[in-house]
N, C-alpha and C positions, 0 to 999 in steps of 0.2 A: 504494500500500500504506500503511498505518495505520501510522504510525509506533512505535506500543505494539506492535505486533505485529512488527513489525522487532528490535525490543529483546528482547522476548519470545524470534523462534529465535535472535539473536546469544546470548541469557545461555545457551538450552540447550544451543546449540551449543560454547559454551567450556564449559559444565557437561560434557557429553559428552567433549571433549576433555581435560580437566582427567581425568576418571574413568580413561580409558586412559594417561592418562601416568601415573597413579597406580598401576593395577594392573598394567602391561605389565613390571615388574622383577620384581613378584610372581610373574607367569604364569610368566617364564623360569626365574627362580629353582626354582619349582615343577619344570618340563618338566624342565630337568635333573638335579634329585635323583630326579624319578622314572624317570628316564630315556627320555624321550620326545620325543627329538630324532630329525632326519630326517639318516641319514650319509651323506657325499657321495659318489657312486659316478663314473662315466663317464658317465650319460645325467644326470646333474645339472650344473645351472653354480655354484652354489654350495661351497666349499672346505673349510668348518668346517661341522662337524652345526649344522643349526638348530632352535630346537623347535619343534616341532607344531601347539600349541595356544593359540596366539598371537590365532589369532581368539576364542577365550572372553572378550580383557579387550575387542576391540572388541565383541563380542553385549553384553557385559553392561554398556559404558558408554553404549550406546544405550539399551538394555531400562530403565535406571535412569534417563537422563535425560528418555525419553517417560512414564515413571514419573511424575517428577517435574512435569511439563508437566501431567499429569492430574488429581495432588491439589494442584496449585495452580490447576485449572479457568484453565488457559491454553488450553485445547481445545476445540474448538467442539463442541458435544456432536452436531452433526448431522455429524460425521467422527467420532464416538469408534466407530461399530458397525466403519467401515472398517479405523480402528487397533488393535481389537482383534484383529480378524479377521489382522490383518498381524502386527500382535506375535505372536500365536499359532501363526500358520506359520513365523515368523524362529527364533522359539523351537524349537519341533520340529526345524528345520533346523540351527541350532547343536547340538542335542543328537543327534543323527546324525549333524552335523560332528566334535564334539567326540569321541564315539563310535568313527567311521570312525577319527580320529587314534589315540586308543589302541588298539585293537584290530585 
């Protein structure tokens, strides 16, 4: 492997990870004032309500760092039709995720 290219998914990869640690107090923050935590019953193993929607900061520290990967044309543009085609269904899928959570 091409060592620029190795650099290249390490930076997006901490970019990614960096995005989630950022929003992920947010999201909580969020899920609880609006109240959309999961309360623990008898068929649950968790003890204290958790929130919901917890997958929204990981969809969207992804979606922003393949984001970012593209307008920096770190992307092989003979994979971009693939990547779109995947961001597009990830998307959809979050948003019925996120959806299914509230409602």
């Amino acid at each position: 492997m091409d060592t620029s290219i190795f650099i290249r998914i390490i930076a997006i990869t901490c970019f990614s990870g960096l995005i989630s640690a950022i929003t992920v107090p947010f999201i909580i923050k969020y899920g609880v004032k609006k109240n959309l935590v999961d309360i623990p019953d008898e068929r649950k193993r968790h003890s204290k309500p958790i929130v919901r929607i917890g997958g929204t900061a990981i969809g969207l520290s992804i979606f922003l760092s393949l984001s970012l990967a593209f307008f920096l044309n770190w992307i092989d543009p003979t994979t971009w039709s693939f990547l779109k085609v995947s961001l597009t269904a990830s998307f959809v899928l979050l948003i019925l995720g996120l959806a299914d959570d509230i409602y």
